[in-house]
C-alpha positions in Angstrom: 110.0 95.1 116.1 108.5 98.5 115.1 106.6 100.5 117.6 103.8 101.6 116.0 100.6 103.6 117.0 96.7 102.6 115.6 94.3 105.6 116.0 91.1 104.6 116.1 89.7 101.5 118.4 86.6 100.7 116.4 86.4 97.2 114.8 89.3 97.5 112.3 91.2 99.2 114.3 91.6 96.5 117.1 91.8 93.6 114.1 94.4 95.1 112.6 96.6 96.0 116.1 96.0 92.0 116.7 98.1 91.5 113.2 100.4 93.6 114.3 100.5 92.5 117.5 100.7 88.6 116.2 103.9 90.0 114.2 105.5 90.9 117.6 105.7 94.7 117.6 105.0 97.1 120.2 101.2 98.5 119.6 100.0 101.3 120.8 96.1 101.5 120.5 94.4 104.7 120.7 90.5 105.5 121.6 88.7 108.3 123.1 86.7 106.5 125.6 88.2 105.4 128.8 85.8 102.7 129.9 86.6 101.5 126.2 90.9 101.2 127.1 90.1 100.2 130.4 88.5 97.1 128.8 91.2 96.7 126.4 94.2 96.5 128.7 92.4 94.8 131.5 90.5 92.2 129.8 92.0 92.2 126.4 88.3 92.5 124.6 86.4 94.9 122.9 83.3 93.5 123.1 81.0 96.6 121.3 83.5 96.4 118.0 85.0 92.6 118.0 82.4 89.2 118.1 82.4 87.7 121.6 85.2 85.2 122.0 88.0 87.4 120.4 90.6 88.1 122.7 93.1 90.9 122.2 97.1 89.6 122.6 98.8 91.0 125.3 101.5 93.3 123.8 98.4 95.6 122.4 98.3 98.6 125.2 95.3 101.0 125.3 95.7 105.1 125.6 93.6 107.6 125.6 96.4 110.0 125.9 97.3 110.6 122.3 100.8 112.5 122.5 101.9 108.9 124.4 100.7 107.1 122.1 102.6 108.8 119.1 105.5 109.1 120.6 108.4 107.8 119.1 106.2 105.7 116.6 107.8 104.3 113.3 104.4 104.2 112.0 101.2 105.8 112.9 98.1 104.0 111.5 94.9 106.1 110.8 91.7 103.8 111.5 89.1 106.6 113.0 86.2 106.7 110.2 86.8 109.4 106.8 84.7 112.1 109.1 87.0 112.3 111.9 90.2 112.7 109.8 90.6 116.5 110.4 89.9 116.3 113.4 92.8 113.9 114.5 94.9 115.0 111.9 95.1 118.0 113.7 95.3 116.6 116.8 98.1 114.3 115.8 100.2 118.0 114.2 100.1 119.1 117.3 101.6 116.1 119.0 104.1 114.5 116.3 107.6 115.2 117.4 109.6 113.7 114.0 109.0 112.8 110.8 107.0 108.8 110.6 105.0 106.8 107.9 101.4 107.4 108.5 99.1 104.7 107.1 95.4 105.3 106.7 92.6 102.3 106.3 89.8 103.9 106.0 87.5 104.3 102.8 85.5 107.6 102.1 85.3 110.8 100.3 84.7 114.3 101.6 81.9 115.8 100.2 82.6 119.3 101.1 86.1 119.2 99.8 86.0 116.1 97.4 89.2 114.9 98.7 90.3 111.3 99.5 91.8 110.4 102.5 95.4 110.8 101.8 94.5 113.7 100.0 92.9 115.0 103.9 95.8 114.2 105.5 98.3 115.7 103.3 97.2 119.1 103.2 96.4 119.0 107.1 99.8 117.3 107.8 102.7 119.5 107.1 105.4 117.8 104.7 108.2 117.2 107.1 106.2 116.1 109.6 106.0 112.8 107.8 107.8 110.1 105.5 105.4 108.8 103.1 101.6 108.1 103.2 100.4 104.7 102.5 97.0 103.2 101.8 95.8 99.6 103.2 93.2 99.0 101.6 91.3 95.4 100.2 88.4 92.8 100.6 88.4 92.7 104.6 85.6 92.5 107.3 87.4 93.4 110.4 85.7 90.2 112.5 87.0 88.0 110.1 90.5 89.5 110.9 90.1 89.5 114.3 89.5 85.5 113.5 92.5 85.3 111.7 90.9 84.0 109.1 92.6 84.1 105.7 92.5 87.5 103.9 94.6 89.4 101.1 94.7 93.2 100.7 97.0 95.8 99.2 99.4 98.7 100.4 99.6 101.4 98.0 102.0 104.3 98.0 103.8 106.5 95.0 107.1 105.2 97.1 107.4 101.6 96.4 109.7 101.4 99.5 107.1 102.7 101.7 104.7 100.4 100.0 106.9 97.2 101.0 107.9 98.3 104.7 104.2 98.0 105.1 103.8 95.5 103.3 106.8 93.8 105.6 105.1 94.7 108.7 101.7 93.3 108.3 102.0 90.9 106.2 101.9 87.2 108.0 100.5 83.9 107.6 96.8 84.7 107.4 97.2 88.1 106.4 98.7 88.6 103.0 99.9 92.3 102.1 100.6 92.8 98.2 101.8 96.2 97.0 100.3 98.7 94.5 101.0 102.5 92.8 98.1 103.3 92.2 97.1 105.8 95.2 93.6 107.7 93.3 92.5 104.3 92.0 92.7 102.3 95.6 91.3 105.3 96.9 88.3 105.6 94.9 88.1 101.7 94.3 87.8 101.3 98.1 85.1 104.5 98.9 83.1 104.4 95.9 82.3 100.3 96.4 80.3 101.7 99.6 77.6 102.8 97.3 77.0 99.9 95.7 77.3 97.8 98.7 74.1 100.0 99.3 72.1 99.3 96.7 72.8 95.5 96.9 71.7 95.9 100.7 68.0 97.3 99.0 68.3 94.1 96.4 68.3 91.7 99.2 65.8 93.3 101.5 63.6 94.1 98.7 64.1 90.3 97.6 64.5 90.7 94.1 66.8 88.0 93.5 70.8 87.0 92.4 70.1 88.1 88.9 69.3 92.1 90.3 72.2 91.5 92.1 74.8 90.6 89.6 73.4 93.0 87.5 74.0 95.7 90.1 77.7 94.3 91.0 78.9 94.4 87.4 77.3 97.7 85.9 78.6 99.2 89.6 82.2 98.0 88.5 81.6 99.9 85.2 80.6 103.2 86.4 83.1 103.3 89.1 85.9 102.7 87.1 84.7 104.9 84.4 84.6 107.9 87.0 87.9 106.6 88.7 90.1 106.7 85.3 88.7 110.1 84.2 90.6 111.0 87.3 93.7 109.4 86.6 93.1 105.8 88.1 94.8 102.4 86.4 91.9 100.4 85.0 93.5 97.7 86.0 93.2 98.6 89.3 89.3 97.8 89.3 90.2 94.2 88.4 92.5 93.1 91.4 91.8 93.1 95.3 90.9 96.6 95.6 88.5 96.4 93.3 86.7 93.7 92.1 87.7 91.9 95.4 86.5 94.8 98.1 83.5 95.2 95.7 82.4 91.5 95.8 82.9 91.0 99.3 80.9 94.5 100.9 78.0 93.9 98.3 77.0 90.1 99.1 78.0 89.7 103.0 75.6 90.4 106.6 79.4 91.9 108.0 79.2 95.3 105.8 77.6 98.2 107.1 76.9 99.5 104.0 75.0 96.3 102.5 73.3 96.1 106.0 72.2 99.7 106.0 71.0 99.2 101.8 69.1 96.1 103.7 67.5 97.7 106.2 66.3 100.5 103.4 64.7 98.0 101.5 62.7 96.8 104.4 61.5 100.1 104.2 63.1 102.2 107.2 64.4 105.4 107.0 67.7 106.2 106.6 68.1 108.6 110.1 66.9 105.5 112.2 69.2 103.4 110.3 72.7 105.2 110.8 71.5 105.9 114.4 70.7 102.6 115.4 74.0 101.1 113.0 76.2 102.0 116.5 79.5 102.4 113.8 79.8 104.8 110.7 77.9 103.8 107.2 80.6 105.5 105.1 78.8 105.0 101.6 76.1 107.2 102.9 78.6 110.5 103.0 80.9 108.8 100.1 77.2 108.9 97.6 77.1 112.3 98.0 80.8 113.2 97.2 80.4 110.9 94.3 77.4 112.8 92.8 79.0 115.8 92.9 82.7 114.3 91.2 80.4 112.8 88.5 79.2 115.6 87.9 82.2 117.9 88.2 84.2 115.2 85.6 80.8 115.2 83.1 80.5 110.9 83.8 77.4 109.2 83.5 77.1 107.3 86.8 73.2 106.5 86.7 73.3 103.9 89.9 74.7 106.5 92.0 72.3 109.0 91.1 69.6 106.8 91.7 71.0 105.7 95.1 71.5 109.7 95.6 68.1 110.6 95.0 66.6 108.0 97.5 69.2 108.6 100.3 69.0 112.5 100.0 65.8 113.1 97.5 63.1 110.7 98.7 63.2 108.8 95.7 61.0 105.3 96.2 62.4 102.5 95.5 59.6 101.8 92.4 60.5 104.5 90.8 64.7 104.2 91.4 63.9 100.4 89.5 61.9 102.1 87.1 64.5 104.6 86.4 67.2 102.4 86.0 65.6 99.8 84.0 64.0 102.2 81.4 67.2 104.1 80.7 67.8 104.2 76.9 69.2 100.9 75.5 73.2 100.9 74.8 76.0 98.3 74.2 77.2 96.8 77.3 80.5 97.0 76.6 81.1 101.1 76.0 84.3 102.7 76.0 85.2 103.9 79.8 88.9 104.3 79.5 
């Protein structure tokens, strides 16, 4: 049994302290709003974050006191949205009292720095205040989880032995932890699928059909991974559960925020009322931006995020973002990206 703290009691937060909870270790779950805890360790729900019905198992225990809930921790788990980082990262400096593994499980890119999440939390986190940083990352909708319904993701790390001891302490009979190297290309695999999640949203509540939709899945593979090996990612990354697998499941179900926010666009509402009335963070909103600027920092054609770019920050109507797209000049589909 580990003790082990989970920052962050959004959705995933709370689904992934019931796995570790189910695997009998001692979690600590940590939220800034009281009423929020109070519900947690009195009623064991979390009823704004987790479907009605879910209950929480007893061996998860609420704070709101951060320093408590680090203390002594064999692993602290980051799951407060890409945004908030900093913030708790220094927060959590402040508070850490010897060196642990920090996992992180969220997906974004900063757009002021252009830095990924681990990348965040390594320059705010002083060396020797931790272990090893490690990545859980994958195809997984957070209500599913809290289900425990059947799902298969990845811990990455550039120490395979801190890639395995999280690997060891999730991984149970419904939720299947592989391991992976490959730290940039989970990373960028797992933000940069937000933006195409987005446009398949508009697909669906524009109703233009499966075909627009594959289209957008597959060519959305391609420019990502083009991008994401100019920056030193595995290709082969973008064909396991990081990639393909998170890609396929935020772009085609009503559970991602991203597809429902790229929904809700296509209907025709704008993208202010959207995020405010979403209740949780739309992270491909933020991660669109930071990818406009990389492609253009690395020189790499990305012409679906530059469309999705222009009508989240631009104005761009959706007529003339299809028009764009379609009437780009004709190529092979199978270019060199790696």
């Amino acid at each position: 049994m580990k003790k082990i703290a989970v920052l962050g009691a959004g959705s995933w937060g709370s689904a992934l302290a019931m796995v570790l909870a189910d695997n009998k270790h001692d979690v600590r779950l940590w939220g800034i709003n009281a009423e929020q805890i109070e519900e947690i360790n009195t009623l064991h729900t979390n009823k704004n974050y987790l479907p009605d019905g879910v209950i929480l198992p007893n061996n998860i225990k609420g704070y709101t006191d951060l320093p408590a809930t680090i203390d002594q921790a064999d692993l602290i788990v980051f799951a407060v949205p890409s945004k908030a980082f900093a913030e708790v990262a220094g927060k959590v400096v402040d508070a850490i009292t010897e060196p642990t593994y920090i996992v992180h499980v969220s997906k974004g890119i900063d757009p002021d720095t252009l830095q990924t999440n681990s990348e965040i939390l390594a320059t705010l986190i002083p060396r020797d205040l931790y272990k090893e940083i490690v990545v859980l990352s994958g195809p997984s909708h957070a209500e599913e989880v809290s289900k425990r319904m059947i799902t298969a993701i990845c811990a990455t790390a550039n120490d395979s032995l801190a890639a395995e001891l999280v690997q060891d302490v999730f991984n149970n009979d419904y939720f299947r932890v592989y391991t992976n190297d490959d730290v940039i290309g989970v990373e960028l695999a797992g933000a940069l699928k937000n933006i195409i999640a987005i446009g398949s949203g508009i697909i669906a509540g524009l109703q233009l059909g499966d075909n627009a939709k594959a289209a957008l899945i597959t060519r959305g593979l391609a420019e990502i991974t083009k991008l994401s090996v100019k920056m030193g990612a595995s290709p082969y990354t973008f064909l396991g559960l990081t990639g393909l697998g998170d890609l396929i499941v935020t772009c085609t179900s009503v559970h991602s925020r991203n597809w429902r926010c790229g929904y809700e666009l296509g209907k025709g509402k704008p993208l202010a009322e959207i995020v405010d009335n979403m209740g949780m963070v739309v992270e491909g909103v933020r991660t669109t931006k930071a990818a406009y600027q990389l492609a253009e920092k690395h020189g790499v054609e990305m012409p679906i995020t530059t469309t999705l770019y222009n009508m989240l920050f631009n104005d761009l109507n959706v007529k003339e973002a299809t028009a764009q797209l379609m009437s780009r000049d004709k190529k092979p589909e199978l270019e060199k990206i790696f």
